[in-house]
N, C-alpha and C positions, 0 to 999 in steps of 0.2 A: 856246283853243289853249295848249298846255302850253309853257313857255320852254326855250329848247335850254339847257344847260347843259355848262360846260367843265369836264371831270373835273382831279385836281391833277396825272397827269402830263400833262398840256395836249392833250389827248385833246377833242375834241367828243363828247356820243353824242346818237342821236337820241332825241327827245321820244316815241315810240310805245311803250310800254309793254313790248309784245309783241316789241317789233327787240332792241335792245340795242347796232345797232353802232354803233361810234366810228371816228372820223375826225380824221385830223392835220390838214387845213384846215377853217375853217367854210365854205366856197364847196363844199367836197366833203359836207361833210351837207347843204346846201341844196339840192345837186342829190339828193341823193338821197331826203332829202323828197317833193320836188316831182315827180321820176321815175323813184321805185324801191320806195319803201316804202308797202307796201297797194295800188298802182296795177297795175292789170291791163295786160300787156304791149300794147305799142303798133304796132308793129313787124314785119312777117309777111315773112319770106322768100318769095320766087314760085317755088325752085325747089325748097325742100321741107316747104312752109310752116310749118315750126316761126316760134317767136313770141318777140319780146325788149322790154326795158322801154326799149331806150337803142338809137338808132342806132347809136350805135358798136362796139356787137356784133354788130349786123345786119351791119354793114360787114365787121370781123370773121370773121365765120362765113362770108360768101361767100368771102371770098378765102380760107382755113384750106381749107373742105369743099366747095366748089365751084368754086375756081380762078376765079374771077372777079372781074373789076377794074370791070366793067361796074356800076352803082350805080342801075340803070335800075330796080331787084327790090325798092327804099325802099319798100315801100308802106305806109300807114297803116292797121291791123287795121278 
């Protein structure tokens, strides 16, 4: 596994060759490692099954494009 590295303006970026991005906490590149980068989305809306890497877009996008507070629609792809 290639080591994460903190650029000099105190910048994290991630280890994946192909990403490039950076992040002002390391807790925010680790999540994004572990649930965003090269990971196929996890996440499936039930109302119009588009697909997200991160719950909290799922959440997100219902209440935006669907008007709902309802969180019943979490389902695991």
């Amino acid at each position: 596994m290639t080591r994460i590295a903190q650029l000099q303006n105190g910048r994290w970026i991630c280890p994946n060759n192909y990403c490039g991005r950076t992040y002002k906490k390391k807790f925010s590149l680790y999540r994004h490692c572990r649930q965003e980068c090269g990971v196929e989305p996890q996440y499936r809306c039930l109302y119009c099954m588009k697909t997200f890497k991160r719950k909290e877009s799922l959440k997100s996008h219902s209440i935006i494009v669907h008007n709902s507070f309802n969180f019943d629609n979490l389902q695991l792809k």
